[in-house]
C-alpha positions in Angstrom: 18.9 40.9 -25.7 17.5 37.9 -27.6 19.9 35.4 -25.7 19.2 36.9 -22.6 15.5 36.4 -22.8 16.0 33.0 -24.0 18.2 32.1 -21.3 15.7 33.5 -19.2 12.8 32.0 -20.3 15.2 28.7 -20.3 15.4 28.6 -16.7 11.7 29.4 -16.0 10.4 26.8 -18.1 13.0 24.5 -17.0 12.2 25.0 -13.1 8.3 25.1 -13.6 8.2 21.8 -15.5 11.0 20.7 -13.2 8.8 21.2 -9.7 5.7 20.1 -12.0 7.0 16.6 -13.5 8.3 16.3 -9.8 5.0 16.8 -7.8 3.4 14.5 -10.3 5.8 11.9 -10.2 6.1 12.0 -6.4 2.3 11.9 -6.3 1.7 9.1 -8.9 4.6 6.9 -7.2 2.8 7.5 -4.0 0.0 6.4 -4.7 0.9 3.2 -6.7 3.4 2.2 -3.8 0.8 2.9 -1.5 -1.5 0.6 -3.4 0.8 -1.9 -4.3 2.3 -2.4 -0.4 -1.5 -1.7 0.9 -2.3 -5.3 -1.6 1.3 -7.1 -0.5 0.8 -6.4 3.4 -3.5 -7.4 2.8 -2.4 -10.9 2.0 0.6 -11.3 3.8 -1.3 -10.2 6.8 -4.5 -12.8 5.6 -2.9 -15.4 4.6 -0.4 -15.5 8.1 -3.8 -14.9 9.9 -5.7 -17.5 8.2 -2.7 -20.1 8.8 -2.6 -19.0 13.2 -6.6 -18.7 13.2 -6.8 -22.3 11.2 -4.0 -23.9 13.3 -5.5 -22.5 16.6 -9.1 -23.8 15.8 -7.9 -27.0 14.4 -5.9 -27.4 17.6 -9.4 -26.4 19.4 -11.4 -28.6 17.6 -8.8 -31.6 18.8 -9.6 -31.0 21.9 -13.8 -30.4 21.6 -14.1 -26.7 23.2 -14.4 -25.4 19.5 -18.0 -27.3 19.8 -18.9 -26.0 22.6 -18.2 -22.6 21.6 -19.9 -23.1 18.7 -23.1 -24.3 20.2 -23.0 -21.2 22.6 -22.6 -18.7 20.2 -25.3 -20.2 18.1 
C-alpha cells in the first residue's frame, strides 16, 4: 500500500511541479525575450532611422529647402 501511495504521490508532485516550473519558465523567458528583442529592434530601428532622416536632411540642407522649412515652421 505504501509503494502505491508513493508512486502515487510521485506522479502528482511530479506533474504539478512539472506544469508549475513550466508556466514560470515560459512566463519568465517571455518576458525577458520580449524585453531583450523590444531593446535590439528600439536601436536597430533608431539608429537605421537616424542614418535615412540624417542623410535625407543633409541631402535637403544641400540643396537650401531644409531652410526654408525651417523658417516656416518656426
Amino acid at each position: 500500500m505504501g509503494s502505491a501511495m508513493g508512486s502515487v504521490m510521485g506522479s502528482v508532485m511530479g506533474s504539478v511541479m512539472g506544469s508549475v516550473m513550466g508556466s514560470v519558465m515560459g512566463s519568465v523567458m517571455g518576458s525577458v525575450m520580449g524585453s531583450v528583442m523590444g531593446s535590439v529592434m528600439g536601436s536597430v530601428m533608431g539608429s537605421v532611422m537616424g542614418s535615412v532622416m540624417g542623410s535625407v536632411m543633409g541631402s535637403v540642407n544641400r540643396n537650401g529647402v531644409i531652410l526654408v522649412a525651417t523658417t516656416a515652421t518656426s
